[in-house]
N, CA, C and O atoms as CSV, one atom per row, in Angstrom:
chain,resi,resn,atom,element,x,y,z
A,1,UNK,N,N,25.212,-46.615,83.000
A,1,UNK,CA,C,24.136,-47.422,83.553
A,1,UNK,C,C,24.483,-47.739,85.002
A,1,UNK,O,O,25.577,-48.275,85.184
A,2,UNK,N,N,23.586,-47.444,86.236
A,2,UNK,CA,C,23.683,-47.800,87.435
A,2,UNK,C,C,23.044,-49.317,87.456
A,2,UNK,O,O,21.961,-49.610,86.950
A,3,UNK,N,N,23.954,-50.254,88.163
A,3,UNK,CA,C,23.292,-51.882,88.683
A,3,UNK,C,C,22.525,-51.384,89.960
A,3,UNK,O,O,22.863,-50.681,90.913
A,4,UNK,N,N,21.613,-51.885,89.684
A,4,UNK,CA,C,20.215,-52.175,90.505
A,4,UNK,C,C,20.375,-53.904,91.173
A,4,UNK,O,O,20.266,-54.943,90.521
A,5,UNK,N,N,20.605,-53.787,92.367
A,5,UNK,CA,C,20.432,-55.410,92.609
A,5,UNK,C,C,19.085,-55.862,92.890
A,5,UNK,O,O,18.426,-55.529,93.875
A,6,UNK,N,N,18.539,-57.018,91.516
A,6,UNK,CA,C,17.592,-57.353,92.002
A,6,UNK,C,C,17.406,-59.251,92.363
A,6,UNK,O,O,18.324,-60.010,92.676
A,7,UNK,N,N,16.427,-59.486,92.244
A,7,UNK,CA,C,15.919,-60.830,92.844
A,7,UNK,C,C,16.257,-61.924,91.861
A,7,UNK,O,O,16.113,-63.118,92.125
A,8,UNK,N,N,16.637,-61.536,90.905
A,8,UNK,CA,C,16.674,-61.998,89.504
A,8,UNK,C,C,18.486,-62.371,88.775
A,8,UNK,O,O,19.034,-61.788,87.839
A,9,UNK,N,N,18.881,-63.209,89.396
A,9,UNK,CA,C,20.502,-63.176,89.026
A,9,UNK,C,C,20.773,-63.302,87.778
A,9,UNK,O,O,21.925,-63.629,87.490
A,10,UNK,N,N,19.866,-63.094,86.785
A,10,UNK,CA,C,20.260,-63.180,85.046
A,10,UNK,C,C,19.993,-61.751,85.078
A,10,UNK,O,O,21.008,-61.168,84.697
A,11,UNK,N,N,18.933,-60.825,85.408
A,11,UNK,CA,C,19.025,-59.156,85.088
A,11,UNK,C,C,20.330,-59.145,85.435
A,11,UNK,O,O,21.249,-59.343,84.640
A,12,UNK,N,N,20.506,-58.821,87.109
A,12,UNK,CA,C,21.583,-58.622,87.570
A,12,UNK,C,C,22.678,-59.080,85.895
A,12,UNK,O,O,22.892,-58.321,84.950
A,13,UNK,N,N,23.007,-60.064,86.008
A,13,UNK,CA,C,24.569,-60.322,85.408
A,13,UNK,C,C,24.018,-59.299,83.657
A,13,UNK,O,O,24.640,-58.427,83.051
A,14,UNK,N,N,22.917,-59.812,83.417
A,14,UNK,CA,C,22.779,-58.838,82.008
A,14,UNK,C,C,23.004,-57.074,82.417
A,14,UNK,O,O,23.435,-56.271,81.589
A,15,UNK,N,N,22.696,-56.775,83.553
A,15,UNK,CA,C,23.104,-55.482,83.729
A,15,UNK,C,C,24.912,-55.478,83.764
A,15,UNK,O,O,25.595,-54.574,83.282
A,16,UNK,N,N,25.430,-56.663,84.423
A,16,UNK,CA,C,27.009,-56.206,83.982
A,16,UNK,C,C,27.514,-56.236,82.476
A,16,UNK,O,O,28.474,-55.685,81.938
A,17,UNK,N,N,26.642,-56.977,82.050
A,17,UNK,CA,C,27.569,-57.402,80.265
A,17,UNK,C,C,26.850,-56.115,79.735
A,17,UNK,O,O,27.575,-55.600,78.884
A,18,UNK,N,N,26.029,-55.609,79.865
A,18,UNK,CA,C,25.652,-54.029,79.531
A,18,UNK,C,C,26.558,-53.132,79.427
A,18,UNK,O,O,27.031,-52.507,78.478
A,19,UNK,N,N,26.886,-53.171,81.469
A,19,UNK,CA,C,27.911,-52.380,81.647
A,19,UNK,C,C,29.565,-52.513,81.063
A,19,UNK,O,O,30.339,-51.587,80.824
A,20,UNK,N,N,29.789,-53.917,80.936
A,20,UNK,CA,C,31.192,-54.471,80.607
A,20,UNK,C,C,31.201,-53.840,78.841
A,20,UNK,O,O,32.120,-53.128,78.437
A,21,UNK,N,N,29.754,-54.350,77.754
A,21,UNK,CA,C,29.801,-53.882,76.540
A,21,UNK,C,C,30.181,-52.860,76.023
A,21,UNK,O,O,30.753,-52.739,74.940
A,22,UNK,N,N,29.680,-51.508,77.286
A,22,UNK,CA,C,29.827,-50.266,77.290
A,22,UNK,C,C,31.125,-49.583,77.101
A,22,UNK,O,O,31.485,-48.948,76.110
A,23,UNK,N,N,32.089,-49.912,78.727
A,23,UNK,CA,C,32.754,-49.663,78.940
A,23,UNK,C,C,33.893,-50.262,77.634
A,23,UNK,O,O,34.777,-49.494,77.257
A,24,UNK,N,N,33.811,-51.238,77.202
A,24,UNK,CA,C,34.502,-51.516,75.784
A,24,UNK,C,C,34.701,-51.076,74.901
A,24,UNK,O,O,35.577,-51.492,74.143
A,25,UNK,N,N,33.606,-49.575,74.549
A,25,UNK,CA,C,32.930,-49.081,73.531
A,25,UNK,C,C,32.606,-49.786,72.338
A,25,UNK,O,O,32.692,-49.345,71.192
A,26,UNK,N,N,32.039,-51.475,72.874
A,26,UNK,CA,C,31.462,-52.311,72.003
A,26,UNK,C,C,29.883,-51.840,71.736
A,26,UNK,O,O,29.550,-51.843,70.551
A,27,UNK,N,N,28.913,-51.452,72.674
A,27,UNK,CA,C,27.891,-51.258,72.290
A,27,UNK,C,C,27.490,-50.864,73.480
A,27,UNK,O,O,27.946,-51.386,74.497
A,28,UNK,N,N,26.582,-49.889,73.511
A,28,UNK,CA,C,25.568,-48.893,74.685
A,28,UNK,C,C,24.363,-49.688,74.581
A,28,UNK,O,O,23.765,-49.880,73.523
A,29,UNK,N,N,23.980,-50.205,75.868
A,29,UNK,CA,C,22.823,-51.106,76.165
A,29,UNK,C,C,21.955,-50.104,76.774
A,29,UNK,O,O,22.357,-49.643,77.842
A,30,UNK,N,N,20.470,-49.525,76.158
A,30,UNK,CA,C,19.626,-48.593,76.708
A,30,UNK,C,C,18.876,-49.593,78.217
A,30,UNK,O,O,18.714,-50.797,78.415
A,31,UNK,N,N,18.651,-48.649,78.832
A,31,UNK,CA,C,18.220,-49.386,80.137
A,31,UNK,C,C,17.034,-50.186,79.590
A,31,UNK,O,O,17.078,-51.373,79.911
A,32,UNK,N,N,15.937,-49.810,78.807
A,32,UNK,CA,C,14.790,-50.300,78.545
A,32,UNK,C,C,15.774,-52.119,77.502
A,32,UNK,O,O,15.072,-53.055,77.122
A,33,UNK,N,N,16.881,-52.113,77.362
A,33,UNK,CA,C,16.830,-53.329,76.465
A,33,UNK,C,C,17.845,-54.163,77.509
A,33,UNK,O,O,18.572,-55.095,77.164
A,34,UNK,N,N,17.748,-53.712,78.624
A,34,UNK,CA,C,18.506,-54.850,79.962
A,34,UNK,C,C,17.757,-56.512,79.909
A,34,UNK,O,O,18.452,-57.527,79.864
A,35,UNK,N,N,16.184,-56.534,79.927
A,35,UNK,CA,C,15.272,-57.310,80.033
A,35,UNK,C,C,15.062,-58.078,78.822
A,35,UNK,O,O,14.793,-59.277,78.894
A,36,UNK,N,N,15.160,-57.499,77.760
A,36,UNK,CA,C,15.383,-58.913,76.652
A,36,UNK,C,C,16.617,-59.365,76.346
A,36,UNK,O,O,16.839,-60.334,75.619
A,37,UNK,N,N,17.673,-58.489,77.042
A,37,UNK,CA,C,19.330,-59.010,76.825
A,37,UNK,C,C,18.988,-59.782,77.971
A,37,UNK,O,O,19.804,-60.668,77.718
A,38,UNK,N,N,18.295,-60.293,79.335
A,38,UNK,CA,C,18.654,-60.959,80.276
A,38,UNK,C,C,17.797,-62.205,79.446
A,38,UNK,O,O,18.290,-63.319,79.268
A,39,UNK,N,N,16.569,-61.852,79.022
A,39,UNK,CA,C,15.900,-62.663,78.278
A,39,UNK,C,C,16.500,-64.049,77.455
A,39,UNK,O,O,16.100,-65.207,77.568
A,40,UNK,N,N,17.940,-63.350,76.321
A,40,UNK,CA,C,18.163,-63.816,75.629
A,40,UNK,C,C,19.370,-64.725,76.211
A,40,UNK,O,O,19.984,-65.629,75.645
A,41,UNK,N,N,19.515,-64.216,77.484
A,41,UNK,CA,C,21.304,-64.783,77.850
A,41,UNK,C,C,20.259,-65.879,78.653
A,41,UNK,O,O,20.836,-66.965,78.596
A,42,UNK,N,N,19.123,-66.021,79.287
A,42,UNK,CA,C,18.505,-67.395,79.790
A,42,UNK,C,C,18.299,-68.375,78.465
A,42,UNK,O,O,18.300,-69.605,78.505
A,43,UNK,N,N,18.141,-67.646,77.416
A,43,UNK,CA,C,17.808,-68.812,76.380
A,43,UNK,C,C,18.792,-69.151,75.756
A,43,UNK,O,O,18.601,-70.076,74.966
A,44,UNK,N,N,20.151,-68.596,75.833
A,44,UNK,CA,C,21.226,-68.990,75.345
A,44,UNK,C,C,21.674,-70.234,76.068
A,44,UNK,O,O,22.108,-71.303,75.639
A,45,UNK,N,N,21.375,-69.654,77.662
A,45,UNK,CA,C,21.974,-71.109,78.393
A,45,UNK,C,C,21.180,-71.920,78.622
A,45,UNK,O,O,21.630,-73.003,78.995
A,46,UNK,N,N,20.060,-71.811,78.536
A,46,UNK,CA,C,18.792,-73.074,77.984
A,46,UNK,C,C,19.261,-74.255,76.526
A,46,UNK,O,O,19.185,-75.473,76.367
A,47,UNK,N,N,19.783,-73.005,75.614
A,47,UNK,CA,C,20.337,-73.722,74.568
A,47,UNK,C,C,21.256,-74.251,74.294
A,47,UNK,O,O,21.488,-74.749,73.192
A,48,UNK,N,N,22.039,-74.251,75.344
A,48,UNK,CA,C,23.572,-74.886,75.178
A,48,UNK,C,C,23.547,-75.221,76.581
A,48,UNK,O,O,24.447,-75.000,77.391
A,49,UNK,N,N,22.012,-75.986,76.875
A,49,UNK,CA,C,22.212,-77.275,78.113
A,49,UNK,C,C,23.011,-76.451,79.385
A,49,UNK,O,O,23.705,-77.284,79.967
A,50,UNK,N,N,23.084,-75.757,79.708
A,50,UNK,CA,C,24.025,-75.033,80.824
A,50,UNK,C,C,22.739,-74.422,81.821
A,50,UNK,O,O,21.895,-73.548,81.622
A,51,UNK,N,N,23.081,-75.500,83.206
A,51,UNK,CA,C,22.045,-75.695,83.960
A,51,UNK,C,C,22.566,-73.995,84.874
A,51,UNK,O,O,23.718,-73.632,85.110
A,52,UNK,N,N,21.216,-73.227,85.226
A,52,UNK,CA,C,21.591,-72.418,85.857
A,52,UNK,C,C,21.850,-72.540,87.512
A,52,UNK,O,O,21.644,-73.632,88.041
A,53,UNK,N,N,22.230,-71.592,88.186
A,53,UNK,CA,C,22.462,-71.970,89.782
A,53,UNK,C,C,21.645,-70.978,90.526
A,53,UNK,O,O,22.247,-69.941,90.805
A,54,UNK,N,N,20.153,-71.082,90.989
A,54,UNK,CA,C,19.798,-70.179,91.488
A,54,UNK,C,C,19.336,-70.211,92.930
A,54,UNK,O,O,18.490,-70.980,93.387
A,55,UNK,N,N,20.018,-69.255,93.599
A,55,UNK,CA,C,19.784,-69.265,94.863
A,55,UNK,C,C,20.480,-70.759,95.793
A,55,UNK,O,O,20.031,-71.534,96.637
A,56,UNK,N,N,21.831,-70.585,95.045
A,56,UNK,CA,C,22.519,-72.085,95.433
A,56,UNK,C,C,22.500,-73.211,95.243
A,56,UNK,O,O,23.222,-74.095,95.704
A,57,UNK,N,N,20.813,-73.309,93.834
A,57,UNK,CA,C,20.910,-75.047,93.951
A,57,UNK,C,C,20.792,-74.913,92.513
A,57,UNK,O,O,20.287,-73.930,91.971
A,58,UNK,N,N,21.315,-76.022,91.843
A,58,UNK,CA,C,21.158,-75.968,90.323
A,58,UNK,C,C,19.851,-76.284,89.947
A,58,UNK,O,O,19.090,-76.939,90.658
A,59,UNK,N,N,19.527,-75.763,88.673
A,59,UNK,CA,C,18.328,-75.870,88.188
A,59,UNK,C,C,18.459,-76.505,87.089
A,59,UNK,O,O,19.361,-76.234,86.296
A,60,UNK,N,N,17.422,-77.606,86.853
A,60,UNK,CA,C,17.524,-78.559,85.761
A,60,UNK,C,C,17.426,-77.916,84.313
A,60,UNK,O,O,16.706,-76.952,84.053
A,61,UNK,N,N,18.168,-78.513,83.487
A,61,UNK,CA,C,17.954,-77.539,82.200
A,61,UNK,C,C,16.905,-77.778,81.703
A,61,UNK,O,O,16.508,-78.937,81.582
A,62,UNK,N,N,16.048,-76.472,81.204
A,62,UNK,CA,C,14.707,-76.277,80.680
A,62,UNK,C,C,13.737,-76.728,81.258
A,62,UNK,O,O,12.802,-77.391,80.807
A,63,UNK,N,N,14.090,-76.118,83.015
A,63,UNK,CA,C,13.035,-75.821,83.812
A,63,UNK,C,C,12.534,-74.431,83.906
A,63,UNK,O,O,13.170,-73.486,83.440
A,64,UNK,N,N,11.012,-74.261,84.711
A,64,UNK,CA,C,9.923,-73.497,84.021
A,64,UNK,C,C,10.787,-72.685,84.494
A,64,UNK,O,O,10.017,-72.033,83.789
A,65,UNK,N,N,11.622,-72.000,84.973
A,65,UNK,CA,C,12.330,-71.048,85.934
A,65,UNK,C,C,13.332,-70.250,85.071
A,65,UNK,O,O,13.966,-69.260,85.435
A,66,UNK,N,N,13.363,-70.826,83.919
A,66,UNK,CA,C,13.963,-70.357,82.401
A,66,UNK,C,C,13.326,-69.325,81.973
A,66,UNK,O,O,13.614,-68.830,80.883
């Protein structure tokens, strides 16, 4: 899988745990399932209160930006 940098710092990092899963030979992340793995890693840290940092300023937990 090639990282694409985009605007979006949860794709981005879900494209490394893709790549990191891979390289483990824990599991091959198809490019088409980058976007509900980034999906699921915002609702993970939605769910365990872990305010994100975007674009330098923290974001309140379970703001619309989730």
């Amino acid at each position: 899988m090639m990282i694409a940098q985009t605007d979006d710092p949860i794709r981005d990092v879900a494209e490394q745990v893709a790549d990191s899963l891979s390289h483990r030979g824990y599991a091959f992340v198809e490019d088409d399932k980058v976007e509900p793995l980034a999906a699921t890693l915002r609702a993970f840290l939605q769910a365990a209160g872990i305010p994100l940092n975007v674009a330098g300023e923290a974001e309140p937990v379970g703001s619309a930006a989730i």
